[in-house]
PADOSE-80857 format. One record per residue (C-alpha): residue number from 0; chain; x, y, z. Coordinates in nm, 4 decimals. Each point is the difference from the previous one (the first is absolute). Example, Ala and Ser with C-alpha at 12.3 -4.5 7.8 and 13.67 -1.06 7.14 Angstrom:
// residues 2
> num	chaine	east	north	up
> 0	A	1.2300	-0.4500	0.7800
> 1	A	0.1370	0.3440	-0.0660
//
This chain:
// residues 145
> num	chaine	east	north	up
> 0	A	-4.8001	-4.3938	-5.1183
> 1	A	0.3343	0.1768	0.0827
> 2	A	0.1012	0.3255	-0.0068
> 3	A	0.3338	0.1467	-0.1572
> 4	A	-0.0316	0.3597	0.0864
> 5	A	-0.1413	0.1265	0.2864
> 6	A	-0.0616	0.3656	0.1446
> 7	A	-0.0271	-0.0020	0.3873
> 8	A	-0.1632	0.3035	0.1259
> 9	A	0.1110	0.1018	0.3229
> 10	A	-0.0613	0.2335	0.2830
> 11	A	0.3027	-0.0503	0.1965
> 12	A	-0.1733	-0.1298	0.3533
> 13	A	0.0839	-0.3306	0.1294
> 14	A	-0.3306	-0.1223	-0.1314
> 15	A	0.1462	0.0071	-0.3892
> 16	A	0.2533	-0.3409	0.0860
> 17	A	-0.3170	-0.2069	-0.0399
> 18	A	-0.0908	0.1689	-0.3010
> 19	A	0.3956	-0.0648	-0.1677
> 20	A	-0.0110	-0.3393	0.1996
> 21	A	-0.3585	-0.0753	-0.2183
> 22	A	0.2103	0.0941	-0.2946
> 23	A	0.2642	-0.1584	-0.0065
> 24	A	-0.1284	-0.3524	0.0725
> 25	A	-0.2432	0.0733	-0.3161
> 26	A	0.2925	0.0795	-0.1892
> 27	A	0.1253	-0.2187	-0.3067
> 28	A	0.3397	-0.1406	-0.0455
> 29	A	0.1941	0.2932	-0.0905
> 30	A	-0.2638	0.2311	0.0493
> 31	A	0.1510	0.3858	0.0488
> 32	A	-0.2320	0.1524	0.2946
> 33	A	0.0386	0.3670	0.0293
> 34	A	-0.1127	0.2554	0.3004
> 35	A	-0.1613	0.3303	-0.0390
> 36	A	-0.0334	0.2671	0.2528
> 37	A	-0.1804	0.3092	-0.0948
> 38	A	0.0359	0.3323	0.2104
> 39	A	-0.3245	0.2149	-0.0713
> 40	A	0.1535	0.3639	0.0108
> 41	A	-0.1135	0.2271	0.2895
> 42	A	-0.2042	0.2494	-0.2211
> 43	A	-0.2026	-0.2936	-0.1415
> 44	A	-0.0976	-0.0496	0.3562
> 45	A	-0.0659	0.3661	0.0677
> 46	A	-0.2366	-0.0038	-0.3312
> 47	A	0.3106	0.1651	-0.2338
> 48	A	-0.0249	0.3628	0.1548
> 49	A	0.2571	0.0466	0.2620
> 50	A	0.1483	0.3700	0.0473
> 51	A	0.3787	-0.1621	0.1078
> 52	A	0.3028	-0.1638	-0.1373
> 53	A	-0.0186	-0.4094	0.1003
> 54	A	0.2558	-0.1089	-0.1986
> 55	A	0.2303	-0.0165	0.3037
> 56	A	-0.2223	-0.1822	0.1684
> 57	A	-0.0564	-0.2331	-0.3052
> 58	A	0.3290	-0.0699	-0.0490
> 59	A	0.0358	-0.1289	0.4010
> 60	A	-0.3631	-0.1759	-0.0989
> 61	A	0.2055	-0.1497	-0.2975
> 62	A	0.3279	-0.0937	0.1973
> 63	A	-0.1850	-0.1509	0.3120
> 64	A	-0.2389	-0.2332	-0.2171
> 65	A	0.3611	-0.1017	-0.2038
> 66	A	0.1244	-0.1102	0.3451
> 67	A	-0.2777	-0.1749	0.1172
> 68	A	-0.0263	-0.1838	-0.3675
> 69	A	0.3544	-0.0910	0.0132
> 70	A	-0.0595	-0.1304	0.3808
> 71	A	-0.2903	-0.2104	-0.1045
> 72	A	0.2134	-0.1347	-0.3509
> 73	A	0.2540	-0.0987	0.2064
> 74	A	-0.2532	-0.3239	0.1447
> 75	A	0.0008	-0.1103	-0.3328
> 76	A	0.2884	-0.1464	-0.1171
> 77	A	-0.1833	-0.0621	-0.3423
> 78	A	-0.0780	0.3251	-0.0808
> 79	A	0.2291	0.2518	-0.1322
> 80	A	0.0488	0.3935	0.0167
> 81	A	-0.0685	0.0609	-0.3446
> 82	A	-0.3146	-0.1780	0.0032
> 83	A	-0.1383	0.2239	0.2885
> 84	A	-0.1627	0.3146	-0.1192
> 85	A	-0.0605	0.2934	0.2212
> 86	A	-0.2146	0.3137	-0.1707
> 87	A	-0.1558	0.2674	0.0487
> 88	A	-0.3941	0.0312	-0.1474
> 89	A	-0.3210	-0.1511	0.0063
> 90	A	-0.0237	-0.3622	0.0804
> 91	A	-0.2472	-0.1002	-0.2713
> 92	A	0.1623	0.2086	-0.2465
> 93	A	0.3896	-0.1259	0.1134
> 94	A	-0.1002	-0.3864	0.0934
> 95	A	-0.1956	-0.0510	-0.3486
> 96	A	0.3200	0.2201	-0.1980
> 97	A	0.2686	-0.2595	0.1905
> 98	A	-0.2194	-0.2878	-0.0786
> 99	A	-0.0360	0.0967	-0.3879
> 100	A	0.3510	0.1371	-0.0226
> 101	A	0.1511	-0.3804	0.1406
> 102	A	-0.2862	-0.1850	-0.2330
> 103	A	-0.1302	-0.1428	0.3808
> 104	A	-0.2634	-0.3070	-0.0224
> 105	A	-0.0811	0.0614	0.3755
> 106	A	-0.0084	0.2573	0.2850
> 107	A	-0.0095	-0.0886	0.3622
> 108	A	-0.1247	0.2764	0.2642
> 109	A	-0.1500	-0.0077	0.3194
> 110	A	-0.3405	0.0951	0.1150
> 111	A	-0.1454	-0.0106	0.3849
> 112	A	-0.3238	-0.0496	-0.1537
> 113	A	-0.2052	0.2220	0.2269
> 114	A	-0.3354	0.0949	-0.0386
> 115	A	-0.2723	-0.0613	-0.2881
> 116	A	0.0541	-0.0877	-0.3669
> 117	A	0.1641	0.3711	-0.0967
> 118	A	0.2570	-0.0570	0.2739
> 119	A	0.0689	-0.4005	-0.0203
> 120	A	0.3185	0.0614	-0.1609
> 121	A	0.0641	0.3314	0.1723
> 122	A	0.0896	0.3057	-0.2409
> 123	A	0.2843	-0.0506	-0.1150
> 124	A	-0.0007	-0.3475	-0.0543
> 125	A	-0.3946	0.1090	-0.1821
> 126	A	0.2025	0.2613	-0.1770
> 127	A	0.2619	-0.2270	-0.1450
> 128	A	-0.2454	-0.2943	-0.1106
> 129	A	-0.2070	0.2383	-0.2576
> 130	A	0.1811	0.0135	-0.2541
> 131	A	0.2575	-0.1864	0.0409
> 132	A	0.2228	-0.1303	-0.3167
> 133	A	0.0508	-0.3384	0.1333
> 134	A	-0.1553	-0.2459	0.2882
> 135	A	0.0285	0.1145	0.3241
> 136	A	-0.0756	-0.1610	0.3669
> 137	A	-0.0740	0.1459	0.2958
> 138	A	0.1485	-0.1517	0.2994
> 139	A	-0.2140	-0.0071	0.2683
> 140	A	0.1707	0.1680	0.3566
> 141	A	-0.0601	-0.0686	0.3424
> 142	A	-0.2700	0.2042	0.1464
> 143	A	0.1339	0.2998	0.2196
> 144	A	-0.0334	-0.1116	0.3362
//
């Protein structure tokens, strides 16, 4: 079975090439693949109460992770600007809207696989399976040395 559409998740570390390589060589003939970055916003990781103004520092969160996207595009002659996505959210919630949004048949992220079944995908690669309007795989990464 080939795919036609497909979402690749990605963190942005060197380790996500073998997760776009995977994807690409299960591509079909024509097939569009797409990349999706999601930046969680700061207060999510503060728990949503924070007493200061961030959006400065979101906005040089926002413009760094555009740099580095367009830095790792730029290996891939195949894929295009317009079908990289860089957002801010979630990454269940922002994966799973792309994926529904493009009608996806497949996403493609990464997990390290670390300890125990809650962990073998890692959490976000957990997160993104449940729930997920389309198949997904989980590329497994080389163990941190």
């Amino acid at each position: 079975m080939s795919y036609q559409r497909i979402l690749v998740a990605i963190d942005l570390t060197e380790e996500c090439h073998a997760v776009v390589a995977r994807a690409q060589a299960i591509a079909g003939e024509g097939a569009i693949v797409r990349l999706i970055h999601v930046i969680e916003p700061m207060a999510m990781a503060f728990g949503g109460d924070v007493p200061m103004d961030l959006s400065l520092l979101q906005q040089q969160q926002f413009e760094q992770a555009r740099a580095r996207l367009d830095r790792f595009v730029d290996q891939y002659p195949s894929l295009t600007t317009e079908r990289c996505h860089l957002t801010y959210g979630q990454p269940r919630q922002e994966v799973h809207r792309m994926a529904a949004e493009q009608d996806c048949e497949l996403i493609v992220v990464g997990s390290h696989g670390r300890h125990g079944l809650a962990l073998l995908l890692g959490s976000t690669a957990n997160d993104i399976l449940h729930g997920a309007p389309c198949d997904v795989l989980a590329v497994r990464l080389k163990p941190d040395n």
